[in-house]
Backbone bond lengths (Angstrom), bond angles and torsions (degrees), N, CA, C in turn:
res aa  C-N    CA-C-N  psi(-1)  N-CA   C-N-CA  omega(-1)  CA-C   N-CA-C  phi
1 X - - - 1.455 - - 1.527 110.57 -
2 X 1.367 122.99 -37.50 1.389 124.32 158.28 1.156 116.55 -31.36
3 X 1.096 112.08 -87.15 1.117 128.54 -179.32 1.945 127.98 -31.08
4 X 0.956 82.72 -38.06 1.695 111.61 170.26 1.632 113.46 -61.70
5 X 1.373 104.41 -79.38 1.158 121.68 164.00 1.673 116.90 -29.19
6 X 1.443 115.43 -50.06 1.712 118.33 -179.98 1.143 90.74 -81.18
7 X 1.343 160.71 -73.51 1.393 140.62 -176.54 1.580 135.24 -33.17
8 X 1.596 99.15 -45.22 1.199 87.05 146.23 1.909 154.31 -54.31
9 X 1.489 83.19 -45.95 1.367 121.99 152.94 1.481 113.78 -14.75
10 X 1.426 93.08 -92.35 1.692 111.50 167.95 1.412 124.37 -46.59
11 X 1.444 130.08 -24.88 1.279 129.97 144.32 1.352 142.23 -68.48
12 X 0.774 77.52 -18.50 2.233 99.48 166.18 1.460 101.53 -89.27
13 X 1.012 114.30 -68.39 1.605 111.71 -177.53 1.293 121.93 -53.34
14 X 1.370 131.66 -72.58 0.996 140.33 -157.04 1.766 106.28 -58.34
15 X 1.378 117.87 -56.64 1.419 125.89 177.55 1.328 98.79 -43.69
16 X 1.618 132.28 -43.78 1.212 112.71 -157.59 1.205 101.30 -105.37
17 X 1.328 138.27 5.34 1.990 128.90 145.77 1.562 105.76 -72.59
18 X 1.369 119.97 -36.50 1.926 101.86 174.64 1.066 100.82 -81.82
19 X 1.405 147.90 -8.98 1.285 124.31 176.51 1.667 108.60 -73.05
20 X 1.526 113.44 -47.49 1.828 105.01 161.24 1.542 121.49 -68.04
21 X 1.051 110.82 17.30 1.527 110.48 -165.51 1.358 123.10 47.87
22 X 1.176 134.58 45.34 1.148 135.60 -157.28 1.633 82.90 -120.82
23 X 1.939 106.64 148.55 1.176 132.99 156.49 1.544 120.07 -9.97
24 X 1.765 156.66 144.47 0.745 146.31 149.21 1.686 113.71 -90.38
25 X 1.771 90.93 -32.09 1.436 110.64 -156.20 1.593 114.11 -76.49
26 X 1.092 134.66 3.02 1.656 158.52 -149.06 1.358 90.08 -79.43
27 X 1.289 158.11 -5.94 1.156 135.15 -153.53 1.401 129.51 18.70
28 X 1.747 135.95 -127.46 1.040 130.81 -171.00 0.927 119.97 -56.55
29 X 1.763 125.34 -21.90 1.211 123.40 171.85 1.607 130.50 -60.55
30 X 1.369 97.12 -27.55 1.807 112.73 169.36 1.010 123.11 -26.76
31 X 1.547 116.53 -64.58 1.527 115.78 176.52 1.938 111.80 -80.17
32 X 1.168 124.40 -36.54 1.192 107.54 -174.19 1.221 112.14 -103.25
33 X 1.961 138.34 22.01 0.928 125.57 150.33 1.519 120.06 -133.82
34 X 1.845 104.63 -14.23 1.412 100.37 179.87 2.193 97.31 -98.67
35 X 0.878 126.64 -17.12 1.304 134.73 167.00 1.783 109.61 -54.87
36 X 1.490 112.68 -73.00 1.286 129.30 161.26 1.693 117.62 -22.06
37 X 1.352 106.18 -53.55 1.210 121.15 172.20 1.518 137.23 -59.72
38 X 1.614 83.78 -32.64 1.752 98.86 179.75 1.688 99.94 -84.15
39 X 1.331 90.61 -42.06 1.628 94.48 -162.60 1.967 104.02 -66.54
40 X 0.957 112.67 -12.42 1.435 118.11 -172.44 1.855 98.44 -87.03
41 X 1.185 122.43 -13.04 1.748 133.77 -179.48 1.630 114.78 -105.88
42 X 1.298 105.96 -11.26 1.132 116.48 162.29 1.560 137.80 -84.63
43 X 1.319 106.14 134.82 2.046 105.02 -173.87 1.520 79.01 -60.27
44 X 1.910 102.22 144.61 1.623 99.74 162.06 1.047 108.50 66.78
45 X 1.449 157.22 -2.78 1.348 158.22 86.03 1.418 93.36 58.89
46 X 1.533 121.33 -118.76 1.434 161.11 140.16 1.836 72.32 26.30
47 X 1.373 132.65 -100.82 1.244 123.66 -138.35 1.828 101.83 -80.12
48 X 1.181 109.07 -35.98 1.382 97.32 169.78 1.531 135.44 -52.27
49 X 1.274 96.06 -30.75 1.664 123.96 173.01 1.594 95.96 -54.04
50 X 1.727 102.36 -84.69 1.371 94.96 176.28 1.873 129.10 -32.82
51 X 1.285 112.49 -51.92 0.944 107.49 -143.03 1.985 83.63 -74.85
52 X 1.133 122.87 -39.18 1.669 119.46 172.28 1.487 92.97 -32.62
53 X 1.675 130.44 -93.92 1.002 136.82 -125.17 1.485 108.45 -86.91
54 X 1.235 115.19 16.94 1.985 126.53 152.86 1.343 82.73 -104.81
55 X 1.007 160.14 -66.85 1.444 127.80 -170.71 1.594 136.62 -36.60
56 X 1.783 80.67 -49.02 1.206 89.99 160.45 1.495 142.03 -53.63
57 X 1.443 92.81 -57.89 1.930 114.45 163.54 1.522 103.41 -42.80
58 X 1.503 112.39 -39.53 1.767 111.33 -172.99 0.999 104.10 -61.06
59 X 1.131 110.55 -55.65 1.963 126.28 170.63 1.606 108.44 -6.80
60 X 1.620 75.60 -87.35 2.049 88.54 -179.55 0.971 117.83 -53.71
61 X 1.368 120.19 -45.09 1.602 119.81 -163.05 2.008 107.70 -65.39
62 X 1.244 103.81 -38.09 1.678 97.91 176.90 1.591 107.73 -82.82
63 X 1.247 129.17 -25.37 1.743 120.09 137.51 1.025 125.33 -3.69
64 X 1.405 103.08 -85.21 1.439 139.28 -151.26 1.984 100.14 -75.87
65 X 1.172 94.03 -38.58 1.748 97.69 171.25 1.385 116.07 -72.42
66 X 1.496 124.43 -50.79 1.277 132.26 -174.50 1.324 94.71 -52.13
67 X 1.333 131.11 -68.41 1.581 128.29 -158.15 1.615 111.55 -71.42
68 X 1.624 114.14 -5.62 1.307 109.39 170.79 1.731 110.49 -95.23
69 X 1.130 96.27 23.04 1.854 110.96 -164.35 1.606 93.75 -96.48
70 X 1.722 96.86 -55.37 1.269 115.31 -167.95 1.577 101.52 -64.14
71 X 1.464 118.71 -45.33 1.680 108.22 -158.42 1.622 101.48 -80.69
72 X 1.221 114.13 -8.70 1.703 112.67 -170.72 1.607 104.85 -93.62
73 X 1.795 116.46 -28.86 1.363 112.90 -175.67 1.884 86.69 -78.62
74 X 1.385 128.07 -53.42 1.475 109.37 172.85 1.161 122.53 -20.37
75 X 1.349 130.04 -68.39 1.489 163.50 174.46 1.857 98.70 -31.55
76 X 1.257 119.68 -56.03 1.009 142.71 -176.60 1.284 125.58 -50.94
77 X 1.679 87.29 -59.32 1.843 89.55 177.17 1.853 102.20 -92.42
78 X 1.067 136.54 -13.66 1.325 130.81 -168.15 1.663 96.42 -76.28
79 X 1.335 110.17 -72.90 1.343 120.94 -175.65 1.601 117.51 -61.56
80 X 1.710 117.09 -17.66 1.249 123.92 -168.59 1.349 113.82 66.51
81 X 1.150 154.79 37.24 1.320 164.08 -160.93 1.549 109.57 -100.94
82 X 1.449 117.17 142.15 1.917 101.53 158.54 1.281 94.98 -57.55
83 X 1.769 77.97 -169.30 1.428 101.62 -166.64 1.772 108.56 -80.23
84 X 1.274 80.32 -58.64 2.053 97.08 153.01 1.337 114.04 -5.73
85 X 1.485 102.36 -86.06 1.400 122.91 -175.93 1.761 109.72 -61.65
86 X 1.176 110.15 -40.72 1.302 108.23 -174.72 1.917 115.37 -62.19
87 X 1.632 101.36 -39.52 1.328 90.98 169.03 1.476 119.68 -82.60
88 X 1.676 136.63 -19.73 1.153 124.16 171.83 1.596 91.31 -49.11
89 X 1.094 123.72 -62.73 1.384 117.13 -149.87 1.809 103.41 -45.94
90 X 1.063 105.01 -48.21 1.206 118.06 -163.99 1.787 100.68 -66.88
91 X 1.242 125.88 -58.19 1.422 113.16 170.99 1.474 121.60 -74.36
């Protein structure tokens, strides 16, 4: 489903930076200045913007949890700890 999701992704996006002619190649700047940009030329802009960049944030944020899943069940079985304990340790 990842995977899915960024493909789609890339078809939404990309068409609509060559359609302003704007840069593809920008790296990090892509989303927070050539994105920003589009979304600011767009009817509904303003909320679409938003509503992308909590997706985005959603993005990371279930990232950022999954891999603290992984280092605390590590934590867990090495040290033998609950789970409890295993994530204090870990945060």
């Amino acid at each position: 489903m990842d995977t899915l999701f960024v493909v789609i992704a890339g078809l939404i996006i990309f068409p609509a930076i060559f359609s302003y002619g704007l840069s593809p190649d920008s790296g990090p700047n892509l989303i927070f200045i050539t994105m920003a940009s589009i979304f600011s030329h767009l009817k509904y802009g303003q909320f679409l913007g938003s509503i992308f960049f909590l997706l985005l944030f959603l993005s990371g944020f279930t990232f950022l949890l999954s891999n603290l899943q992984d280092i605390k069940d590590s934590f867990q079985d090495k040290f033998i700890l609950s789970s409890f304990n295993a994530f204090l340790f870990n945060g």
